[in-house]
matplotlib code that plots the C-alpha trace (Angstrom):
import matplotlib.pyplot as plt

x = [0.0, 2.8, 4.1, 1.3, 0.7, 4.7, 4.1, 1.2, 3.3, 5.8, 3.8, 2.2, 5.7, 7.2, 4.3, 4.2, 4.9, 5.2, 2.8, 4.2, 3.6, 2.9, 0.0, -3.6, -5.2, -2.6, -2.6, -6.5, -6.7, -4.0, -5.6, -8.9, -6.8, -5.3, -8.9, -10.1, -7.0, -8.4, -11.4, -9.9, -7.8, -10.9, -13.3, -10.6, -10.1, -13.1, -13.6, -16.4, -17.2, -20.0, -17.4, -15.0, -17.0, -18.4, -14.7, -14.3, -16.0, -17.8, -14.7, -12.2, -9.5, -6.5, -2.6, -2.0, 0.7, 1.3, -2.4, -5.2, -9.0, -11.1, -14.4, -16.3, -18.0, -14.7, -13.0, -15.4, -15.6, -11.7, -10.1, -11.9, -14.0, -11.2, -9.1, -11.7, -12.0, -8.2, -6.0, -6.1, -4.5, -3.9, -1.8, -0.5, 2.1, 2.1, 5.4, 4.2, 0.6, -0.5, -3.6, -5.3, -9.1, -9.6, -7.3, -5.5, -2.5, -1.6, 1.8, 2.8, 3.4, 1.5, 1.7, -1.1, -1.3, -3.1, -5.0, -7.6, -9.4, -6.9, -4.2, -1.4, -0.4, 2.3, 2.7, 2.5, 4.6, 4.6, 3.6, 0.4, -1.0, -3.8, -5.9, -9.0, -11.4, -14.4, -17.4, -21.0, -22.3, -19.3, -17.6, -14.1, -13.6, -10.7, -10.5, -7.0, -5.2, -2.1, -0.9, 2.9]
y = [0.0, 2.1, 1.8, 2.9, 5.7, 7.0, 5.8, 8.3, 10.9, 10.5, 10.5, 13.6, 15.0, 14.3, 15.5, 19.3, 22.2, 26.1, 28.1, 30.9, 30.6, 33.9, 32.9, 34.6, 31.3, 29.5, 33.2, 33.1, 29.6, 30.4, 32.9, 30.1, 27.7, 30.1, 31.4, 27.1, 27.1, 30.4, 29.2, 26.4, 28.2, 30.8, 28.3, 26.4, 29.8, 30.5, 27.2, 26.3, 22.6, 23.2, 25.0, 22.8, 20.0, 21.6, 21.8, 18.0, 15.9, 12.6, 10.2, 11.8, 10.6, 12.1, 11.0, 12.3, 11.4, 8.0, 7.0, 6.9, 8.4, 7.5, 9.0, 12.6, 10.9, 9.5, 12.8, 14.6, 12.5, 11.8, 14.4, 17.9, 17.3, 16.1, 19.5, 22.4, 23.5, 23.3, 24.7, 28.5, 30.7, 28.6, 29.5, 28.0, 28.7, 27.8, 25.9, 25.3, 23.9, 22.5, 23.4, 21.3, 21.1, 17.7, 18.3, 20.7, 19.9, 22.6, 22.3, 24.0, 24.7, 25.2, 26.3, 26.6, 27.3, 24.5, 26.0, 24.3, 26.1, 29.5, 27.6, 27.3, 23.8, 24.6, 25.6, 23.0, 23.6, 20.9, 20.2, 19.6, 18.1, 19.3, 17.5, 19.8, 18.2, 19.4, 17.9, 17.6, 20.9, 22.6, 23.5, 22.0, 20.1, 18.5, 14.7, 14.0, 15.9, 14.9, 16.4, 15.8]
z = [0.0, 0.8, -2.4, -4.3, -2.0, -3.0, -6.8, -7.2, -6.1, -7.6, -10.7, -9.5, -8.6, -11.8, -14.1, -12.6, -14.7, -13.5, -14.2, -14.9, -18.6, -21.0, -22.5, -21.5, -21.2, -18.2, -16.2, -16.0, -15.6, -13.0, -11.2, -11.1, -9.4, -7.0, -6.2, -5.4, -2.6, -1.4, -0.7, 1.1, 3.3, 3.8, 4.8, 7.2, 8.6, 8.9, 10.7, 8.3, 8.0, 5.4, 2.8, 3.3, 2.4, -0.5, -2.3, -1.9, -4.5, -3.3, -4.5, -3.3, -1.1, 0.8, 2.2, 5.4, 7.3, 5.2, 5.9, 3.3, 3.7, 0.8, 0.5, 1.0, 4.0, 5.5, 5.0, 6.6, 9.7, 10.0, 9.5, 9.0, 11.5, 13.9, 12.9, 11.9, 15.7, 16.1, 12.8, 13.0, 10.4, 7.4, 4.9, 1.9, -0.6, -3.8, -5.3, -8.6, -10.3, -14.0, -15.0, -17.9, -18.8, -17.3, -13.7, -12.0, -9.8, -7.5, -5.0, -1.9, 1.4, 4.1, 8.0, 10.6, 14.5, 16.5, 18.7, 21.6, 24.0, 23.5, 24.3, 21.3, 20.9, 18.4, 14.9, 11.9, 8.9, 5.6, 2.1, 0.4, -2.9, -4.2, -7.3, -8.4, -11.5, -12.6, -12.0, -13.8, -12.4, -13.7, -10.1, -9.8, -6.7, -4.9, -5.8, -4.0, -1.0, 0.2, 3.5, 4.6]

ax = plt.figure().add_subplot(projection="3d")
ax.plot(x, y, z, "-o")
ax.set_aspect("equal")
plt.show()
């Protein structure tokens, strides 16, 4: 399982492209995928479940940590749920991102405080994956997260 987990991103890794292209098309499509991760990091900062959960489509599936949550519904209940109440002032930087019609890849950064009852638990620093596809309605939503 491990294996797979480290193929995928490696395949991932090794398919990324800048966008920093001078074409109209990849800067507005750039600016569209920036605008998805700011709405992530809004609604975690706003510590909005509901939003959240909006942005992730119903197959979707995340690495965190080496571990594997498959499922809108599993998501939801293992991990945003567990750490809404507690990440505080999320941000994430992007390293690079490939935007195509069928998928967007997007690569960064992040940090976060944890915080529980006012009390600062410490201050979380890593890497994140990020997989955005569109979907019947036309909304693009995340199908694969990887936190590390």
């Amino acid at each position: 399982m491990k294996t797979l987990i480290y193929l995928v991103l490696m395949i991932v890794t090794a398919s990324l492209t800048t966008c920093n292209r001078t074409s109209q098309t990849k800067v507005l499509t750039t600016q569209a995928a920036d605008s998805l991760v700011m709405k992530w990091n809004q609604a975690w900062n706003d510590r909005n479940t509901d939003a959240v959960m909006k942005l992730i489509a119903d197959d979707a599936f995340m690495v965190i940590n080496k571990k594997m949550i498959s499922g809108h519904d599993s998501i939801q209940k293992l991990f945003v749920k567990s750490n809404i109440e507690l990440v505080r002032n999320l941000k994430i930087q992007k390293v690079t991102c490939k935007v195509e019609k069928k998928f967007t890849w997007y690569c960064g950064t992040f940090s976060h405080l944890l915080v529980r009852h006012d009390t600062l638990l410490g201050n979380e620093k890593g890497n994140v994956i990020f997989t955005w596809k569109p979907q019947p309605d036309n909304t693009w939503k995340l199908s694969f997260i990887s936190i590390q």
